[in-house]
C-alpha positions as CSV (number, residue, x, y, z in Angstrom):
1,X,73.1,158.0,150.2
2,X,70.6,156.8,147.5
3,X,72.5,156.2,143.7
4,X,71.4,154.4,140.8
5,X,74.3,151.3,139.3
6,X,73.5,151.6,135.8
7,X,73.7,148.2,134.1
8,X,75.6,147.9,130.5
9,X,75.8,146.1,127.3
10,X,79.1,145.0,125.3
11,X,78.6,146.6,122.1
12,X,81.9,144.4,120.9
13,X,83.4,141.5,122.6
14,X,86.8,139.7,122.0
15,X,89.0,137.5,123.6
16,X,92.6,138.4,122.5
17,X,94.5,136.0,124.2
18,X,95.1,134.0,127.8
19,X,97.2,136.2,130.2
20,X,99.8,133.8,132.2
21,X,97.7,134.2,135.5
22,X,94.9,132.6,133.6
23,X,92.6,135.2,132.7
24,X,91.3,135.7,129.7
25,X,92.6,139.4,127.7
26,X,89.5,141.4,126.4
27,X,88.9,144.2,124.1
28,X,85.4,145.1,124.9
29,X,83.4,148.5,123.6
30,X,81.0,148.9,126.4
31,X,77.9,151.6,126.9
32,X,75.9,152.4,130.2
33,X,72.3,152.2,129.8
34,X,69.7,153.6,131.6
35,X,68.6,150.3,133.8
36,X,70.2,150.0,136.9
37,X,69.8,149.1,140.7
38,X,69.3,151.0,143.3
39,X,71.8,150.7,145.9
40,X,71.5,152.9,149.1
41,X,74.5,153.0,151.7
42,X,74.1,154.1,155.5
43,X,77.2,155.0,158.0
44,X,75.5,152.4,161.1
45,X,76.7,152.5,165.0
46,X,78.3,149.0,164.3
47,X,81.6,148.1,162.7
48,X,80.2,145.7,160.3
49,X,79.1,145.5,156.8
50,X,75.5,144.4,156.2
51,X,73.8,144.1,153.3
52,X,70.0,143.5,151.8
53,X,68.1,142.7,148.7
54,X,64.2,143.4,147.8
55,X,64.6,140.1,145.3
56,X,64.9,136.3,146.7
57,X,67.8,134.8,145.3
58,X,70.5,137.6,145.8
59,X,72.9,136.6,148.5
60,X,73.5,139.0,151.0
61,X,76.7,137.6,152.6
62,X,80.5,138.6,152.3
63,X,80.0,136.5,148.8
64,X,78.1,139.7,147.3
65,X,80.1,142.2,145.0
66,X,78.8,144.9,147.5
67,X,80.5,143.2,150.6
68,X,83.8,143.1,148.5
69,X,83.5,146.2,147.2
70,X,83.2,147.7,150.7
71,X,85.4,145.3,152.5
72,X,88.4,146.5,149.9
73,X,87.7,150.3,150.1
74,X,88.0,150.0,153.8
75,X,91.1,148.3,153.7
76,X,92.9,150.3,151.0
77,X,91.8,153.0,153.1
78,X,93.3,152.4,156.0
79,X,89.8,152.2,158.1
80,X,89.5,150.4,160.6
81,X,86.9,152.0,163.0
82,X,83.4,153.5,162.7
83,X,83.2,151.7,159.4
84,X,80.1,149.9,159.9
85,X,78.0,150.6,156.7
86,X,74.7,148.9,155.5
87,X,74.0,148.3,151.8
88,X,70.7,148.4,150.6
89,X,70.2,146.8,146.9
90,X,66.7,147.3,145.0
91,X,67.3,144.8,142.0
92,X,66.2,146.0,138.6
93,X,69.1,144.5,136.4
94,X,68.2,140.9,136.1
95,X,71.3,139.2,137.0
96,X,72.5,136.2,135.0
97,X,72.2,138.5,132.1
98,X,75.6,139.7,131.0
99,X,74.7,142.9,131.8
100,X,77.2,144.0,135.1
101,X,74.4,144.6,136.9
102,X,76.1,143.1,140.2
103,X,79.9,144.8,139.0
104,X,77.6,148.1,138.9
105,X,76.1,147.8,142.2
106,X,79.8,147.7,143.4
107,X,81.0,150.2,141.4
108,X,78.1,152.9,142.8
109,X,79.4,151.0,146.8
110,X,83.0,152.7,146.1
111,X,81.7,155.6,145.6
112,X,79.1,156.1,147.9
113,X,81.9,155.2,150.7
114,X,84.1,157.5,148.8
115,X,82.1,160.7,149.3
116,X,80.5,159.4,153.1
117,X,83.8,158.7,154.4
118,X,85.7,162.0,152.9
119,X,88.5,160.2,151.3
120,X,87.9,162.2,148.1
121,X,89.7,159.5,145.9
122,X,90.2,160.3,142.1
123,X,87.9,157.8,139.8
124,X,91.0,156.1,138.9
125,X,91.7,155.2,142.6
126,X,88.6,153.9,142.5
127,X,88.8,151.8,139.3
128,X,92.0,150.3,141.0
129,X,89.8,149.1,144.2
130,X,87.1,147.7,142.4
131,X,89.1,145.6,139.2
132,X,90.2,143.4,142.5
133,X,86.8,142.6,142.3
134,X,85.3,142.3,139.1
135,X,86.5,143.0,136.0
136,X,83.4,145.2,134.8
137,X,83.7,147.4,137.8
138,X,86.0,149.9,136.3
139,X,83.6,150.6,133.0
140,X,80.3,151.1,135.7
141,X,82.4,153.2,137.7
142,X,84.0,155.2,134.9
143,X,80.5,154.8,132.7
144,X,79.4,156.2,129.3
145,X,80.5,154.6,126.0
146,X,84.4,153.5,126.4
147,X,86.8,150.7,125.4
148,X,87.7,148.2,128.0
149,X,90.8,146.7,127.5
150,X,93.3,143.6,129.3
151,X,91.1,142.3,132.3
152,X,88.9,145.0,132.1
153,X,91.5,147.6,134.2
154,X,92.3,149.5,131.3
155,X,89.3,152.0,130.1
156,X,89.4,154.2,127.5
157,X,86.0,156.8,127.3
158,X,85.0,157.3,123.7
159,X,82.0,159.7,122.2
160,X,79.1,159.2,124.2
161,X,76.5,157.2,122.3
162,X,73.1,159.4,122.0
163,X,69.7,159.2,120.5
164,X,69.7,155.6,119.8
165,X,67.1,152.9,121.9
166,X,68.2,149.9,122.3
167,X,65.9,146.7,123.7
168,X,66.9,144.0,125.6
169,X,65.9,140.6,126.6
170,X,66.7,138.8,129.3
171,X,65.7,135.1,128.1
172,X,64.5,132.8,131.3
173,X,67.9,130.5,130.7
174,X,71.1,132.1,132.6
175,X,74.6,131.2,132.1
176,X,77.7,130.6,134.3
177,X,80.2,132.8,133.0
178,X,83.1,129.7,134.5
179,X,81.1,127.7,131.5
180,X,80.7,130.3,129.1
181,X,85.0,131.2,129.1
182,X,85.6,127.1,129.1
183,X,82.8,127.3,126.0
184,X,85.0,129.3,124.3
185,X,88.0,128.6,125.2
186,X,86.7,124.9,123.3
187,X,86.7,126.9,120.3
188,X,89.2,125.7,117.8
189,X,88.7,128.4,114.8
190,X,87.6,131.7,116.7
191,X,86.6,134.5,114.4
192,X,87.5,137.6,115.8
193,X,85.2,140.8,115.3
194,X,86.3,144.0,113.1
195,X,88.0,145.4,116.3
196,X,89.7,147.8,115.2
197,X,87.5,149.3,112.4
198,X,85.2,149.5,115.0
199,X,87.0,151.1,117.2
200,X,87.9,153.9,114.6
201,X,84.4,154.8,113.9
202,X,83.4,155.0,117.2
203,X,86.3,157.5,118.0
204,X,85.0,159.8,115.1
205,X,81.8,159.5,116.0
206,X,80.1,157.2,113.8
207,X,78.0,155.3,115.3
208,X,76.0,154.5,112.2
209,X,78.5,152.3,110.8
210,X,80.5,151.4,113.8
211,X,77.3,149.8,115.3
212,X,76.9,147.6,111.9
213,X,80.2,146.1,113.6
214,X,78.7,145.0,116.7
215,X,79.8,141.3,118.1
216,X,80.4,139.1,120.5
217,X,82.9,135.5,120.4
218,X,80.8,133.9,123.0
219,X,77.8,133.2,120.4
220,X,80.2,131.2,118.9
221,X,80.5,129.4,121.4
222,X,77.3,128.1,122.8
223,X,73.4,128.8,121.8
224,X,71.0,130.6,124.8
225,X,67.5,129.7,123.6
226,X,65.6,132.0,122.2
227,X,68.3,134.0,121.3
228,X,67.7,133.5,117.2
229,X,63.7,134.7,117.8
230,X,64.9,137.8,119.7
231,X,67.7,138.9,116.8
232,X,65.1,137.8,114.2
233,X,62.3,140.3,115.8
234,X,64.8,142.9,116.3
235,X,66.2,143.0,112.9
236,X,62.8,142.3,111.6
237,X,62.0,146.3,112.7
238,X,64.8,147.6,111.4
239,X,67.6,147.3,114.4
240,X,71.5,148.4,113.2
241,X,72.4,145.7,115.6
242,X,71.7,142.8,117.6
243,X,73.8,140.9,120.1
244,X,74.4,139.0,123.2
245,X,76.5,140.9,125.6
246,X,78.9,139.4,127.6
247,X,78.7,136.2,128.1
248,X,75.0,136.0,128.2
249,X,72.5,135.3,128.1
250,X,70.7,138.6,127.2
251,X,70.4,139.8,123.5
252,X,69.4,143.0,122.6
253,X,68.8,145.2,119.7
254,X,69.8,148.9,118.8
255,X,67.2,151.5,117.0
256,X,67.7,154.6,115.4
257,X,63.8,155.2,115.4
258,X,62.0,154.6,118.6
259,X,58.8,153.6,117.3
260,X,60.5,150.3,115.5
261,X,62.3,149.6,119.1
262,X,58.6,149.5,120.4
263,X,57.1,147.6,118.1
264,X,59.6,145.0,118.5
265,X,59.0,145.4,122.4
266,X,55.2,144.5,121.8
267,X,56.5,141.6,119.7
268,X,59.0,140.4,122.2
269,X,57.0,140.9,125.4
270,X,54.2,137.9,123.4
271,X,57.1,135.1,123.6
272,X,59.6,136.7,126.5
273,X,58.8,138.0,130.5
274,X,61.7,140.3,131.1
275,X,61.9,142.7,127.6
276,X,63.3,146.0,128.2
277,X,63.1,149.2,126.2
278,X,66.5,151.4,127.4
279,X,68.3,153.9,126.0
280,X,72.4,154.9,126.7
281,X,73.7,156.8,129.7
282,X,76.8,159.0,129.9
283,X,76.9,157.5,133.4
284,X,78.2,154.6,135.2
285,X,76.5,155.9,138.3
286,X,74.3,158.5,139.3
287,X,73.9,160.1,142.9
288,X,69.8,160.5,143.6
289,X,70.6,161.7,147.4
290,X,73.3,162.3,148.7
């Protein structure tokens, strides 16, 4: 089975507090985009889980998302024979980016194993397997445009987001995400987005003013360099918005007009290798074969 993990952006991002296990609450308005992985999954003869990358650099041991992913489902499903699987990731979401790309290579694992193994769980099953793995896993499985709330267990699908482009670059600097929470957890006077307002127009469907909104506490926090050329290009030609998402280190920019998100793509590609021109998905994951 061939799907595509579609990567995502945090239109808003807030800390709202430390839980007592230590992790950090969020309320988060995420949207799918149309840049993703390819991940193909493949009953085998054995009884293990494999897994392999096209790019350098990705591990492909029982530390990858994937393994996780797969190791859990089989074990909340009770399987313990003729699961032997192999995972096949092509990597088009740089990673390092903030952008879920390995939480949505997981998320399209579950369910791939969901419809090869017959266990016809509901999403929400699903979404309970794969926050013991990441906390993005939920929104890529669920996809769309949707609030993520708590850990990242709790989403909420809003409108779906259309006819905007949004660009995005992935600057060569990555960040830890360990470094960017203990950034801002440094932070002594936090100032916390418009959540709320926010929220409300993007329940009524207005996206116009609700995108104005768009923030995130970890720029506070540290600086990714380049990040103030890419905001300056992409409000330069006209974007509504432009922000890091999660905790970085790509920025990107969203366009009403298409032909001002391209013209800041030609701008953008003369300073930056990795500038991409997306546009939002209704989708977490999609099935290509089945």
């Amino acid at each position: 089975m061939k799907l595509k993990a579609n990567a995502k952006i945090n239109l808003l991002l807030d800390i709202t507090g430390i839980k007592k296990n230590g992790y950090h609450s969020l309320f988060t308005i995420m949207q799918s985009i149309n840049l993703g992985d390819v991940i193909t999954v493949e009953k085998t003869d054995s009884e293990e889980i494999t897994v392999s990358c096209d790019v350098e650099g990705v591990p492909t041991d029982k530390s990858n998302i994937v393994y996780k992913c797969a190791d859990n489902f089989f074990r909340y499903a009770g399987i313990t024979e003729n699961k032997g699987v192999h995972i096949h990731i092509e990597k088009r979401t740089p990673f390092g980016a903030g952008m879920g790309g390995g939480s949505a290579d997981g998320a399209a694992v579950l369910v791939a194993l969901n419809k090869l193994f017959g266990t016809d769980y509901h999403e929400k099953v699903l979404c309970r397997i794969g926050v013991k793995v990441g906390a993005d896993i939920p929104f890529c499985i669920v996809g769309g445009t949707a609030l993520c709330l708590d850990t990242g267990a709790i989403v909420a699908p809003l409108n779906d987001m259309e006819g905007y482009h949004i660009v995005i670059v992935k600057p060569q600097s990555s960040v830890s995400t360990k470094e960017a929470y203990d950034a801002v957890d440094s932070l002594e006077n936090m100032k916390h987005p418009k959540n709320q307002e926010m929220l409300e127009c993007f329940a009524d469907g207005d996206f116009e003013n609700g995108l104005k909104l768009c923030a995130n506490v970890f720029e506070q926090a540290f600086e990714i360099a380049g990040r103030v050329d890419v905001k300056d290009i992409c409000n330069t030609n006209g974007a509504i918005a432009s922000c890091m998402t999660g905790s970085g280190s790509a920025i990107y920019g969203v366009f009403e007009e298409k032909e001002n998100a391209e013209i800041a793509v030609q701008e953008l590609s003369k300073i930056f290798d990795k500038v991409y021109l997306c546009q939002p998905e209704k989708q977490g994951v999609e099935i290509i074969e089945e």
